[in-house]
SEMARLUM-329738 format. One record per residue: x, y, z of N, C-alpha, C in turn; residue in three letters. Coordinates in steps of 0.05 Angstrom, whole numbers, padded with zeros to 5 digits, always signed. Layout:
XYZXYZXYZAla/...
// end
This chain:
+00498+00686+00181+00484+00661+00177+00481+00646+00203Unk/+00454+00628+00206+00459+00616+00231+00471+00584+00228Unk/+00479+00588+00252+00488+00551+00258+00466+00527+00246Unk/+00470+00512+00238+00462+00487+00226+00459+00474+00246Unk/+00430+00457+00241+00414+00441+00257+00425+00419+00271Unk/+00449+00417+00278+00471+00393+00281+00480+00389+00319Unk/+00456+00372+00321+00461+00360+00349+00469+00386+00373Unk/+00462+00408+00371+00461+00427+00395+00466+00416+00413Unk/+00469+00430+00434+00472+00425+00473+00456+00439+00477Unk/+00437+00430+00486+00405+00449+00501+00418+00443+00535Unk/+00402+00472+00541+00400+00469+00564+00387+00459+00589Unk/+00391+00449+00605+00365+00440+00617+00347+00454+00631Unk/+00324+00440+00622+00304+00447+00641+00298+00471+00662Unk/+00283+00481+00677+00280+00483+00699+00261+00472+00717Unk/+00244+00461+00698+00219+00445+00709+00200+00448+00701Unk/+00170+00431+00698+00151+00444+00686+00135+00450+00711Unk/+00117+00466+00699+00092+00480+00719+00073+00461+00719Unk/+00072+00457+00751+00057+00438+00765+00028+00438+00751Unk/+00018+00415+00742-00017+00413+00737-00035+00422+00761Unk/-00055+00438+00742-00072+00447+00759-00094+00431+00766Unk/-00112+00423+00791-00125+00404+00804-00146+00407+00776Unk/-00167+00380+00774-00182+00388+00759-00207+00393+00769Unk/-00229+00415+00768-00251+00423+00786-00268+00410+00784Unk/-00290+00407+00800-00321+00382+00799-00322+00390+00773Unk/-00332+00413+00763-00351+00409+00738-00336+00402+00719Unk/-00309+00402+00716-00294+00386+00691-00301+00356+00697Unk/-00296+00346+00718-00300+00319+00719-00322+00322+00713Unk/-00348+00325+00723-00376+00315+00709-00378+00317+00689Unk/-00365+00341+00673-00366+00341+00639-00356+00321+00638Unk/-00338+00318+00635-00326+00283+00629-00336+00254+00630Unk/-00342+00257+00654-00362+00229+00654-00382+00239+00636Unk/-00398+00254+00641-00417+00246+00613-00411+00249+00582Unk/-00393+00254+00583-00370+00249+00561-00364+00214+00556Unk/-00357+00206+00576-00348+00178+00570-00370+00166+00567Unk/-00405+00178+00583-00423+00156+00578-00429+00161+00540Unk/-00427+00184+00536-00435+00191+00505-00421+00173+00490Unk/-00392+00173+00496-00373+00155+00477-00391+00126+00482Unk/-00393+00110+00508-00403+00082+00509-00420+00081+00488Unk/-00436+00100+00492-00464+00095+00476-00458+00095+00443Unk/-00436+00103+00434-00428+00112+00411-00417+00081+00405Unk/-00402+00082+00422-00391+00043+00412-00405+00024+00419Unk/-00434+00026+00429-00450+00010+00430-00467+00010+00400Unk/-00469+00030+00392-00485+00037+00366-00467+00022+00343Unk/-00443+00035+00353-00423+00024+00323-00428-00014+00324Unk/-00434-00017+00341-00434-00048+00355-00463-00065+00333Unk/-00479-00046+00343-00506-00055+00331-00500-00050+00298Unk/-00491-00029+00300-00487-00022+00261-00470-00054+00259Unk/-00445-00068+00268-00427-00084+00252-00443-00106+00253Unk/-00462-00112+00279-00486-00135+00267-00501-00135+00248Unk/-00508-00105+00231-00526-00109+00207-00502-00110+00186Unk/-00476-00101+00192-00461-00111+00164-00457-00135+00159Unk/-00458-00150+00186-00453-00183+00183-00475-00191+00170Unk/-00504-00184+00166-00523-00188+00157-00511-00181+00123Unk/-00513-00161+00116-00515-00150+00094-00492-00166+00076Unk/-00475-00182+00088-00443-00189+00082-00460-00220+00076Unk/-00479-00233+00084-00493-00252+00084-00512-00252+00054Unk/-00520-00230+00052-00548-00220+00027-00523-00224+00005Unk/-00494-00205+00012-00492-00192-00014-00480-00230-00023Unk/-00471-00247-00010-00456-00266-00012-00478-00286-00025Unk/-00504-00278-00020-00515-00306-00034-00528-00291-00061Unk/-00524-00262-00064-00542-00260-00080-00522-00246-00111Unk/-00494-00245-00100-00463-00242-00121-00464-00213-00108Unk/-00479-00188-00102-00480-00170-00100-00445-00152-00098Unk/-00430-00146-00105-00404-00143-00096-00401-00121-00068Unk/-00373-00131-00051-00381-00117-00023-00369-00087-00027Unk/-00369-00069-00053-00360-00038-00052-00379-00033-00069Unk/-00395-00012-00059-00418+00004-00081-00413+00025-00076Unk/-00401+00049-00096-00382+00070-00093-00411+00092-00095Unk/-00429+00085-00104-00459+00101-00111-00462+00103-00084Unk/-00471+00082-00071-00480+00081-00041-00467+00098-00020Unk/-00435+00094-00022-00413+00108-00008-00415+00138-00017Unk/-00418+00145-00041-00420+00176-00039-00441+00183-00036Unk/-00465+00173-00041-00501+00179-00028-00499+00176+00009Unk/-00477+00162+00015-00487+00159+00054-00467+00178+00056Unk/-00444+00185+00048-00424+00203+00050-00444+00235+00054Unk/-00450+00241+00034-00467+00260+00025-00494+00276+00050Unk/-00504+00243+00054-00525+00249+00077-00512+00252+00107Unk/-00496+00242+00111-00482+00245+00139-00466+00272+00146Unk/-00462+00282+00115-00445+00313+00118-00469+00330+00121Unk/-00498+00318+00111-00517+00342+00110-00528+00343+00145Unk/-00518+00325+00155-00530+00319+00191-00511+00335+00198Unk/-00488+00350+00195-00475+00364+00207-00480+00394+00204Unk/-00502+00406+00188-00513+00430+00188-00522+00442+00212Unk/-00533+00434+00229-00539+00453+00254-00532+00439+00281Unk/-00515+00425+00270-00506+00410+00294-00478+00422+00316Unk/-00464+00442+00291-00450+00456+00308-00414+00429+00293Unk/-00421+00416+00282-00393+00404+00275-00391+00395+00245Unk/-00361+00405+00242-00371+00414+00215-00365+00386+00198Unk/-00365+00390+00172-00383+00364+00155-00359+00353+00151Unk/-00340+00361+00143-00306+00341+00134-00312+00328+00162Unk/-00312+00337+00179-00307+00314+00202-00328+00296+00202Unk/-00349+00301+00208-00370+00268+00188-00354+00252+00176Unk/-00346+00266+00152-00341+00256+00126-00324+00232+00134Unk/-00306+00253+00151-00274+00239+00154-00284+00205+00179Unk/-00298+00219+00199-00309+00195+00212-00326+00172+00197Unk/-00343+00177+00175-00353+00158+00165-00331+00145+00137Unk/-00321+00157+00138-00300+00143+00112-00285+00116+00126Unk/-00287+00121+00157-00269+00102+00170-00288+00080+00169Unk/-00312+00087+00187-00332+00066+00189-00345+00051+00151Unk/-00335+00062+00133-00337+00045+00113-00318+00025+00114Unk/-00291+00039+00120-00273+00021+00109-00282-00002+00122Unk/-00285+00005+00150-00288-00016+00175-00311-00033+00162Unk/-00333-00027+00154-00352-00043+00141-00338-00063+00121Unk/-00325-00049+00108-00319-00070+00077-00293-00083+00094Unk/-00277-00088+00107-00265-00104+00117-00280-00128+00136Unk/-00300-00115+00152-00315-00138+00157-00327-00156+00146Unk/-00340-00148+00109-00349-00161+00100-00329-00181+00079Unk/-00318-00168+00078-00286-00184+00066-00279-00209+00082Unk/-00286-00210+00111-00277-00230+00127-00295-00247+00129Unk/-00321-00239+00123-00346-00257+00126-00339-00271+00097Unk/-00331-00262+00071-00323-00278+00051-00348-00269+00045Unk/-00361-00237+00037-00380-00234+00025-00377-00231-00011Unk/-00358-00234-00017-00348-00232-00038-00334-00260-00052Unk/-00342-00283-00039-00327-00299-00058-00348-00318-00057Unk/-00343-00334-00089-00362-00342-00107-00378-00371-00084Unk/-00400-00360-00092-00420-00396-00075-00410-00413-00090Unk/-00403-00416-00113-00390-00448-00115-00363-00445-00118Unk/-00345-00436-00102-00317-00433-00114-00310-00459-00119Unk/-00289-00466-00139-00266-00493-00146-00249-00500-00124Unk/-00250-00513-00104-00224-00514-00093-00200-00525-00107Unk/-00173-00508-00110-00153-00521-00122-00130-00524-00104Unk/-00108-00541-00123-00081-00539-00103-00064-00517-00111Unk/-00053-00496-00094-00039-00475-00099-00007-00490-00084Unk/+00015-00481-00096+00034-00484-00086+00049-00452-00080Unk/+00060-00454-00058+00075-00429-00057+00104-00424-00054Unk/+00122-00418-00071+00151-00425-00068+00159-00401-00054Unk/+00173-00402-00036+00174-00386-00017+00159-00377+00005Unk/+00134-00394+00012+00113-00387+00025+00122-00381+00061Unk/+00145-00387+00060+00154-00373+00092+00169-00344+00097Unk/+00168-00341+00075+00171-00303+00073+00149-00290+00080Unk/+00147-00261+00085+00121-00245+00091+00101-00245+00073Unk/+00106-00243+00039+00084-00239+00015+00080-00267+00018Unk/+00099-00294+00018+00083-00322+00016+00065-00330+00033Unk/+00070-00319+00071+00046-00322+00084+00027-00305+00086Unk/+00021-00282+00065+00005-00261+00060-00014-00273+00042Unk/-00004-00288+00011-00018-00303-00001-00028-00335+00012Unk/-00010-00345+00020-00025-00370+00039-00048-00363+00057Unk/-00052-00343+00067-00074-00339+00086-00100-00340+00065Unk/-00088-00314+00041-00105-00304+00024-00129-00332+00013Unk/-00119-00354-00002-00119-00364-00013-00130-00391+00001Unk/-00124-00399+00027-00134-00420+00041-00165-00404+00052Unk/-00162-00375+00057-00190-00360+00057-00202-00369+00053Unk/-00201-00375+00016-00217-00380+00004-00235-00414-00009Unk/-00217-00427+00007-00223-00452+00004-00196-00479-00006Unk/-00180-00458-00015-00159-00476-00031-00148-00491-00013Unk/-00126-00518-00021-00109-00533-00015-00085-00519-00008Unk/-00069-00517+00002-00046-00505+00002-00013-00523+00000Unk/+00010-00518-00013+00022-00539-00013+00047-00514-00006Unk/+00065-00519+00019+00089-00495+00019+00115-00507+00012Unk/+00133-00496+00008+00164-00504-00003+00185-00472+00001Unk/+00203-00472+00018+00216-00457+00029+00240-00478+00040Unk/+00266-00463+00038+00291-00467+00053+00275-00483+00078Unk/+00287-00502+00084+00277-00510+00111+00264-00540+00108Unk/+00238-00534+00091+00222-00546+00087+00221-00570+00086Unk/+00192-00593+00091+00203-00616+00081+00211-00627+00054Unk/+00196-00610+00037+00189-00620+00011+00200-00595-00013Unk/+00213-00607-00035+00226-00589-00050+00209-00571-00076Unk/+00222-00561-00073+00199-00525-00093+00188-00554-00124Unk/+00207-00566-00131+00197-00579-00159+00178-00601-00151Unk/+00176-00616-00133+00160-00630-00120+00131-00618-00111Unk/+00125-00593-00099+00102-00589-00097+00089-00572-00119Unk/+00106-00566-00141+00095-00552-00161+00089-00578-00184Unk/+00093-00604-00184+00090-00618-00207+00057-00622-00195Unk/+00052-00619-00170+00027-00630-00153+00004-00600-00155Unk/+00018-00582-00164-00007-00566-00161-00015-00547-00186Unk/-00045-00542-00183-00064-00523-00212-00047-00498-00210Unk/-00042-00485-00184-00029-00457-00182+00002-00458-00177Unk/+00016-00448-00187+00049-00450-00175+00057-00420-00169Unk/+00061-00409-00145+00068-00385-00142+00101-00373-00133Unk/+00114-00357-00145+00138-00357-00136+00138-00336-00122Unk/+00146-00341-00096+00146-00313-00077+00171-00315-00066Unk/+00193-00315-00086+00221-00306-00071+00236-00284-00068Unk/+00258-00273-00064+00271-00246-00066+00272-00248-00104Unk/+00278-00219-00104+00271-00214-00136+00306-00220-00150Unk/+00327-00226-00133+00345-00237-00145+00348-00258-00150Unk/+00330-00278-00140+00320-00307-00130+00306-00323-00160Unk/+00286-00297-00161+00260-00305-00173+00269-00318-00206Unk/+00290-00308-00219+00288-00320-00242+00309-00350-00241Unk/+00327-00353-00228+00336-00375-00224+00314-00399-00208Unk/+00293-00390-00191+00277-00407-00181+00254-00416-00204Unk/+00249-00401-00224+00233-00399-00249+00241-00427-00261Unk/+00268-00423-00272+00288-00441-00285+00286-00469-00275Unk/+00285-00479-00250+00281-00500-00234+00250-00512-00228Unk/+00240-00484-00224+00197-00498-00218+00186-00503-00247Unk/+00202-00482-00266+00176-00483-00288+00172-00506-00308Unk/+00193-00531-00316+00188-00549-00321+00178-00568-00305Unk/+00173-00564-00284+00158-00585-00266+00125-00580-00274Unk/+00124-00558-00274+00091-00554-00284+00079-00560-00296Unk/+00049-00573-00288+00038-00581-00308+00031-00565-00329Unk/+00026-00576-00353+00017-00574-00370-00016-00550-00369Unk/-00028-00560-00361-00056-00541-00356-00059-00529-00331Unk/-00035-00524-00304-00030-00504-00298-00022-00479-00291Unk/-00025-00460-00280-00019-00435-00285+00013-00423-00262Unk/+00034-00414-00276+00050-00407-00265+00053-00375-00261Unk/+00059-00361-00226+00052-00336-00231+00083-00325-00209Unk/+00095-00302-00206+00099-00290-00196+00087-00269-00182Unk/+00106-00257-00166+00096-00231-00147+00117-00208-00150Unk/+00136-00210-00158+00157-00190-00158+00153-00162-00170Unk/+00161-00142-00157+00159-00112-00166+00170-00107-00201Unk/+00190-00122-00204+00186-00124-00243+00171-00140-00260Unk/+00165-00130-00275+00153-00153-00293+00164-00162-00316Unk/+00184-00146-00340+00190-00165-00365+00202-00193-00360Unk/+00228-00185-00344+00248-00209-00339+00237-00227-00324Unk/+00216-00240-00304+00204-00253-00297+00178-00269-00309Unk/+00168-00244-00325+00148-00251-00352+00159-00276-00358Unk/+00186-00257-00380+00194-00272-00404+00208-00304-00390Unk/+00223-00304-00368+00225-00327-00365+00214-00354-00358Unk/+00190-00343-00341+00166-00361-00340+00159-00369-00364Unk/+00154-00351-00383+00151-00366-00417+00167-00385-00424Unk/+00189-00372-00412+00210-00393-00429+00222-00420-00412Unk/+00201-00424-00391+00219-00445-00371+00189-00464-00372Unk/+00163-00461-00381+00145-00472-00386+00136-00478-00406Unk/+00106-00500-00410+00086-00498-00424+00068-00489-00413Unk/+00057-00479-00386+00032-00470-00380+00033-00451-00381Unk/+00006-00440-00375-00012-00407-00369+00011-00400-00351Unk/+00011-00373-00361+00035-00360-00340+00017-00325-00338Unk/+00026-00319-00314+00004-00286-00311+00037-00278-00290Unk/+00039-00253-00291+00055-00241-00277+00039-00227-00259Unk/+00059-00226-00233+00025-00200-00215+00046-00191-00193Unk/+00036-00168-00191+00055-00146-00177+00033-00136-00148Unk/+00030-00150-00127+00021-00128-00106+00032-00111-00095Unk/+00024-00086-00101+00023-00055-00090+00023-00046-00060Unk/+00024-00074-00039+00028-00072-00018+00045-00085-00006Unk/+00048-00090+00024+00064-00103+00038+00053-00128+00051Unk/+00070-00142+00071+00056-00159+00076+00037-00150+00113Unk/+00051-00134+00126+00045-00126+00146+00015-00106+00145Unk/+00002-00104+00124-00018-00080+00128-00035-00099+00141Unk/-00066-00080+00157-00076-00089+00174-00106-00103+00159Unk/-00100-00093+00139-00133-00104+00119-00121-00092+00088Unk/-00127-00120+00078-00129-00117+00043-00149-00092+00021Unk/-00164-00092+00040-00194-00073+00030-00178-00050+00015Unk/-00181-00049-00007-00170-00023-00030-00147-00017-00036Unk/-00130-00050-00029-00103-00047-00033-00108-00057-00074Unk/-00081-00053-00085-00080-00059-00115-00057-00079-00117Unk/-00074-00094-00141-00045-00115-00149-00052-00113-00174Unk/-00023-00113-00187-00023-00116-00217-00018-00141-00236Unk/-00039-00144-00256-00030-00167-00273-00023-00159-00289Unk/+00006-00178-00305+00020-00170-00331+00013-00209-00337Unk/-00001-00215-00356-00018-00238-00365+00008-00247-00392Unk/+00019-00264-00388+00034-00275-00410+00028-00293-00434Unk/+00006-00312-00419+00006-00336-00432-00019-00350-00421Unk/-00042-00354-00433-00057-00371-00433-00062-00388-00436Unk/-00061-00421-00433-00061-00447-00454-00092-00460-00438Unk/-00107-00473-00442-00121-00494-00445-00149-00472-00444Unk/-00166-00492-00431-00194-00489-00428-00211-00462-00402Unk/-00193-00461-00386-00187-00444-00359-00188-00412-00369Unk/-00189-00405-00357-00193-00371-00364-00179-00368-00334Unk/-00149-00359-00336-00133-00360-00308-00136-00329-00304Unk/-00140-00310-00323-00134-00286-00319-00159-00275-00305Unk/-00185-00285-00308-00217-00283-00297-00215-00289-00273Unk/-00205-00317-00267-00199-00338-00245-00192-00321-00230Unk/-00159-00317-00229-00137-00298-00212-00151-00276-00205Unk/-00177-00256-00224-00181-00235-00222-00202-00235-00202Unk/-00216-00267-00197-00241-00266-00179-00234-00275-00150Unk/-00200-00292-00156-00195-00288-00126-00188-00270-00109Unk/-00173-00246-00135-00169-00228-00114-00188-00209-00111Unk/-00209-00216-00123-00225-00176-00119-00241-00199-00087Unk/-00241-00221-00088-00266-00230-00061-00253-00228-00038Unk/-00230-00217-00033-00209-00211-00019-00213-00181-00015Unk/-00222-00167-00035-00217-00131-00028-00199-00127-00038Unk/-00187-00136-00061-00168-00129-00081-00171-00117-00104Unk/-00163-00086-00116-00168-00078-00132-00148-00081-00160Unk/-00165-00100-00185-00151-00106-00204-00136-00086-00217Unk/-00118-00086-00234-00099-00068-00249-00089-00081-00263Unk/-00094-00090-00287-00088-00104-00318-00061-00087-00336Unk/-00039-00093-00334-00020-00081-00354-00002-00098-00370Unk/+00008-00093-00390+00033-00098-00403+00063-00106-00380Unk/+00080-00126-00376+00096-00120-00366+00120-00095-00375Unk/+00121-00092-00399+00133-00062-00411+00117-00044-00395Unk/+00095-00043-00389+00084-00013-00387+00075-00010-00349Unk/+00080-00039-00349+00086-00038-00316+00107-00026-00300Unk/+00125-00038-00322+00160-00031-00308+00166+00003-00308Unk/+00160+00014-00335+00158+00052-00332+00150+00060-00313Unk/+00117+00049-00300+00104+00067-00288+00118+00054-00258Unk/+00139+00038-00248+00152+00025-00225+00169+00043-00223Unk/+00184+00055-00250+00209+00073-00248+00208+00103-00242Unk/+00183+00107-00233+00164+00126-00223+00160+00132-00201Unk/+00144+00105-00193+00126+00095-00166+00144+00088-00146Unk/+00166+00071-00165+00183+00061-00144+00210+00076-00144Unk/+00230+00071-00159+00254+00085-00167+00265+00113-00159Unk/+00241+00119-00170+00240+00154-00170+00228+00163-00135Unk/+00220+00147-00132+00208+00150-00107+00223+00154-00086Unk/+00228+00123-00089+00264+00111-00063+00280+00129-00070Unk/+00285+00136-00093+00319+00146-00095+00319+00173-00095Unk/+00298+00187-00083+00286+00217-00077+00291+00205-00053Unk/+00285+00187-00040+00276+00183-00011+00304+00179+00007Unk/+00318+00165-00007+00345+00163-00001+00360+00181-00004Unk/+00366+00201-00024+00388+00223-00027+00372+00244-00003Unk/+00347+00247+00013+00339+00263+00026+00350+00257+00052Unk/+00346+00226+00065+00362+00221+00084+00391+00217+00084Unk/+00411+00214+00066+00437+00223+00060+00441+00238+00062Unk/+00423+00263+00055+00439+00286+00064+00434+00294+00085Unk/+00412+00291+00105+00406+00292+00132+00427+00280+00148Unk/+00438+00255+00139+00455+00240+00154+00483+00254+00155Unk/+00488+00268+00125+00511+00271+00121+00528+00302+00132Unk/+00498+00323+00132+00489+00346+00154+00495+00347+00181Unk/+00497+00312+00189+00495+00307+00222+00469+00324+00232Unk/+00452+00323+00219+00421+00335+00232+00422+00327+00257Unk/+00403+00340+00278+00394+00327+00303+00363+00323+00291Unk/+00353+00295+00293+00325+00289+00283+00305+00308+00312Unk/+00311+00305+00325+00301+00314+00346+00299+00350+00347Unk/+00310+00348+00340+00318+00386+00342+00296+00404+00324Unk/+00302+00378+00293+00284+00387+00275+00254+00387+00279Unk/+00248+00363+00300+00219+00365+00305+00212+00385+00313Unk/+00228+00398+00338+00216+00417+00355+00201+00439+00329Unk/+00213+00450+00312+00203+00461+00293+00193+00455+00269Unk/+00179+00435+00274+00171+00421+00247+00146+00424+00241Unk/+00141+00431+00218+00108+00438+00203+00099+00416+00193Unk/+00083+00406+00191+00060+00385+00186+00073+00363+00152Unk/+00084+00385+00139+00090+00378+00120+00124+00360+00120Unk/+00143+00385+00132+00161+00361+00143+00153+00338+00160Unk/+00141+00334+00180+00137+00321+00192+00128+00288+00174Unk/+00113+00299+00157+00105+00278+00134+00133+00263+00123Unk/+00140+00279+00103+00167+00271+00095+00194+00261+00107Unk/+00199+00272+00139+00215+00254+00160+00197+00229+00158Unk/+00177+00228+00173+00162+00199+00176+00168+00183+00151Unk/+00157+00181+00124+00165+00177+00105+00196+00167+00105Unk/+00217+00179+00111+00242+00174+00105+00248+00163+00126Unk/+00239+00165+00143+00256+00148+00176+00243+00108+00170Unk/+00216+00123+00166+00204+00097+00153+00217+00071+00125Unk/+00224+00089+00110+00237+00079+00084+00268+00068+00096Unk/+00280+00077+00116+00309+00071+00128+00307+00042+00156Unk/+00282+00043+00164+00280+00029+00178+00277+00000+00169Unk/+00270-00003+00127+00260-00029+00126+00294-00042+00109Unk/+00292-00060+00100+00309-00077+00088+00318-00065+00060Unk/+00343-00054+00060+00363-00047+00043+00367-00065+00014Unk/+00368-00089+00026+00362-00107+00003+00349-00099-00014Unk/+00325-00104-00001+00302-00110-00016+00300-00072-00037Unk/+00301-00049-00019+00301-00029-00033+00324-00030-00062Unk/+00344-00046-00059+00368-00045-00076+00360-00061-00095Unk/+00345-00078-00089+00335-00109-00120+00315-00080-00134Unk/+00291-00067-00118+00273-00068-00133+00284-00038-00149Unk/+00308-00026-00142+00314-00003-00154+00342-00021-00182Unk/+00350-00031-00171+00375-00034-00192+00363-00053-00204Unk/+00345-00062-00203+00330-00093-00227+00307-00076-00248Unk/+00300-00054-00243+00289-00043-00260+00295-00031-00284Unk/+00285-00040-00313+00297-00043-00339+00311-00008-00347Unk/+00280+00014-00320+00285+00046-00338+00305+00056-00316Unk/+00322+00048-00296+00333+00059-00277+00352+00089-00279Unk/+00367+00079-00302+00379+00102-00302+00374+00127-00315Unk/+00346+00114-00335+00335+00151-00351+00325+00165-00326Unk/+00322+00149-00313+00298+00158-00286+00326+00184-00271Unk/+00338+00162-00259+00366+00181-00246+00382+00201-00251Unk/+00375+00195-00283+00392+00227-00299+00381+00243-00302Unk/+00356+00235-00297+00336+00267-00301+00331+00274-00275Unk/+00329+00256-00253+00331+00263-00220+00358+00293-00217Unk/+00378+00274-00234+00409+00296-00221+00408+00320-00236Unk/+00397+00315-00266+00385+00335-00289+00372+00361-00275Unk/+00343+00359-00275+00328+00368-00246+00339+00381-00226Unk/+00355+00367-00206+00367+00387-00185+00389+00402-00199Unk/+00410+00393-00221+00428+00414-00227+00400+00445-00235Unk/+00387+00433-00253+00373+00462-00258+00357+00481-00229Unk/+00341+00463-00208+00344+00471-00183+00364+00493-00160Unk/+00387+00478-00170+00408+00481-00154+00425+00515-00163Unk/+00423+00513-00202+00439+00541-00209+00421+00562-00206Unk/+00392+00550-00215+00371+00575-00197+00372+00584-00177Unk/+00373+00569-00153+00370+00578-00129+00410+00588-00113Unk/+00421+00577-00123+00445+00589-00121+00454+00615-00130Unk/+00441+00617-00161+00450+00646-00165+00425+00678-00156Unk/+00411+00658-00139+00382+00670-00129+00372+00688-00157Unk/+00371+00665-00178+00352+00672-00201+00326+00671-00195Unk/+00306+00691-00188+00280+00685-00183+00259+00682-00202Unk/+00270+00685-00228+00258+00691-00257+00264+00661-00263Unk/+00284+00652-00261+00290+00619-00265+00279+00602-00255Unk/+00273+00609-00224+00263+00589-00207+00224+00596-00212Unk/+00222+00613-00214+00200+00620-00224+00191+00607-00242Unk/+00198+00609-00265+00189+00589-00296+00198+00563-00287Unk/+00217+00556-00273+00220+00527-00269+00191+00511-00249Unk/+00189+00527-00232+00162+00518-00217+00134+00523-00226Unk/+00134+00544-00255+00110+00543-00266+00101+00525-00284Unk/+00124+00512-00297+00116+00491-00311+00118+00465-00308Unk/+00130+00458-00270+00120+00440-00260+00086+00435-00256Unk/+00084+00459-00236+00058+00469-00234+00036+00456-00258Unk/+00043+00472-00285+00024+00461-00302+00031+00433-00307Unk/+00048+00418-00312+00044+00391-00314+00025+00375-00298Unk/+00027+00385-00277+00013+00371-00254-00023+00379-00264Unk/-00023+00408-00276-00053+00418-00269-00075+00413-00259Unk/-00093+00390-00262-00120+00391-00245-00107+00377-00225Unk/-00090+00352-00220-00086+00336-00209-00080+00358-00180Unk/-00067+00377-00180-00055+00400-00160-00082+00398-00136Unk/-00110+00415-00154-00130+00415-00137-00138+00384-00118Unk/-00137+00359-00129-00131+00342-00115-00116+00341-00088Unk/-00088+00342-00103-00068+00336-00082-00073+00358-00069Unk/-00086+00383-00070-00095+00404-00034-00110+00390-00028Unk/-00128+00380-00026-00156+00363-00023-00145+00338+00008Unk/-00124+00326-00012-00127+00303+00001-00097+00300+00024Unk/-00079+00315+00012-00058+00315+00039-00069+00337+00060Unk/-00080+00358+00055-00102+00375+00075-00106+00351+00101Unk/-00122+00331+00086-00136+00309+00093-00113+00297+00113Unk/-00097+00297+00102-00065+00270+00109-00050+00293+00133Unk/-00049+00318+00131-00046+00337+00149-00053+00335+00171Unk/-00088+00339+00175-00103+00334+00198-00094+00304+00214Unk/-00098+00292+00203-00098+00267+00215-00068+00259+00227Unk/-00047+00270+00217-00022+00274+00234-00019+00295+00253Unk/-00030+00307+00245-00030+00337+00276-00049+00324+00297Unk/-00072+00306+00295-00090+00301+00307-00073+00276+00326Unk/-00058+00267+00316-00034+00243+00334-00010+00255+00350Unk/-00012+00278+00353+00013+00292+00368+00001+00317+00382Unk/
// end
């Protein structure tokens, strides 16, 4: 058997082999290389002046800023310009997929998407000096609103700026959030709307019900606060309670799509399953992988040297997941209602894993991976499709 990947003593060096001079005609290739590129970002230049235009049309005329018809018709034509051009069409593809995004974030900033007469209202944000509270404060002053903040520190207290405002938002840690409920939600008015942000939904639901009389909507965003553009990120509503004349669930749903926000309407029951999935199942795969790396004494380094595209994914992934706040991974795994069916079928799973591949049953491990396999079925041809995709674009950075 060989030695385990565990912090080696390499030897050093001897030196690398000197670079070779580079000859005239590389350099002239090059320069006219760099003038091709200018000309290329002079073009992209002229293209983002007609989106600022088009970001103008679609805004006065409601037009919405994603037309998925449009995107696979220019998609389509730009792969067919790569026929005798000598480069092949995924790379179009892949180049113009960027320059959409880049379009629909521009027009997202022009505010081609939000309504010519919007309401301005007062939003309050409890917690708004955390990362999601100044994620939604930006969001939301975007769009025209008042803004009222209340955070540790602050001048003014969480029940004080929520008796003052139409919107009351609770953006605290999720161990926070239902004791902060308990304290804002009788301050609220009567006709308006109280919401969260937290990765669960029943127990935050149900207490907002029960700490108010107003509209209450639960809402879960699917992102962080650090991403670089909203454009095709998802947030979820779990809608509790409706009271007066207002339609908060339409409302909420029109501020976030003029933002580049893609709606997702659920049950807080049927939110929390598919978390113990997305999230649970996720992290706590993600964590027992770096535990045992850690507990291996791996050398991270060692492992690169031989690393395939696909590890490489999954380190990044886990170095990533270890790098952020423990907390926060620990609220959104131990506050979730399905945690532990999730975990027994995790350890379930590898025991059946583990007696296959231990007793080098290949008939076991066989039927065990074929009826993974079919569970997954069409979805499989996908997932080659698109980590292929996620492949390239990490080999292309190293």
């Amino acid at each position: 058997m060989g030695a385990p990947l565990s912090r080696p003593k390499r030897a050093p060096e001897s030196g690398h082999t000197p670079f070779p001079e580079i000859p005239e005609a590389l350099r002239e290739l090059r320069s006219q290389i760099d003038e091709v590129d200018h000309q290329f970002v002079e073009l992209l230049a002229r293209r983002n002046q007609l989106v600022s235009s088009v970001a103008d049309v679609k805004r006065r005329s409601g037009v919405p800023i994603r037309d998925p018809g449009r995107e696979a018709s220019l998609l389509e034509d730009r792969r067919s310009l790569a026929g005798g051009s000598g480069i092949r069409p995924e790379v179009i593809e892949s180049l113009f997929r960027v320059i959409l995004w880049a379009s629909r974030d521009r027009q997202a900033t022009l505010k081609a998407a939000v309504p010519r007469n919007i309401e301005p209202l007062t939003i309050a944000i409890i917690g708004g000096r955390g990362g999601m509270g100044r994620c939604l404060e930006n969001l939301f002053s975007m769009l025209g609103h008042t803004m009222l903040i209340a955070d540790i520190g602050t001048e003014r207290t969480p029940t004080e700026v929520a008796s003052e405002a139409d919107v009351v938002i609770i953006a605290v840690n999720i161990e926070a959030t239902e004791d902060v409920i308990k304290e804002v939600g009788p301050a609220c008015r009567a006709d308006a709307l109280l919401m969260d942000i937290t990765s669960i939904k029943q127990a935050p639901v149900s207490a907002m019900m029960e700490s108010c009389s107003c509209s209450v909507i639960g809402t879960h965003p699917l992102f962080g606060p650090t991403l670089h553009s909203l454009q095709g990120q998802r947030i979820v509503l779990t809608p509790g309670r409706i009271e007066g004349d207002r339609d908060w669930t339409a409302w909420l749903s029109d501020m976030f799509r003029a933002c580049g926000l893609t709606i997702l309407e659920s049950t807080p029951e049927d939110h929390d399953r598919a978390m113990s999935i997305v999230q649970v199942l996720t992290h706590y795969s993600t964590e027992v992988l770096g535990r045992t790396m850690q507990k291996l004494d791996v050398s991270v380094q060692e492992t690169l040297r031989f690393t395939s595209p696909i590890y490489h994914m999954e380190l990044l992934m886990t170095a990533r997941h270890f790098a952020q706040s423990a907390d926060l991974y620990a609220s959104i795994e131990m506050s979730n209602p399905n945690r532990d069916r999730v975990m027994q079928h995790f350890r379930s799973a590898a025991e059946e894993l583990h007696v296959a591949i231990a007793n080098e049953d290949r008939d076991g491990f066989r039927t065990l991976f074929g009826e993974v396999e079919a569970f997954f079925g069409d979805f499989s041809k996908t997932a080659l499709e698109q980590s292929s995709f996620l492949i390239d674009r990490l080999v292309e950075r190293n």
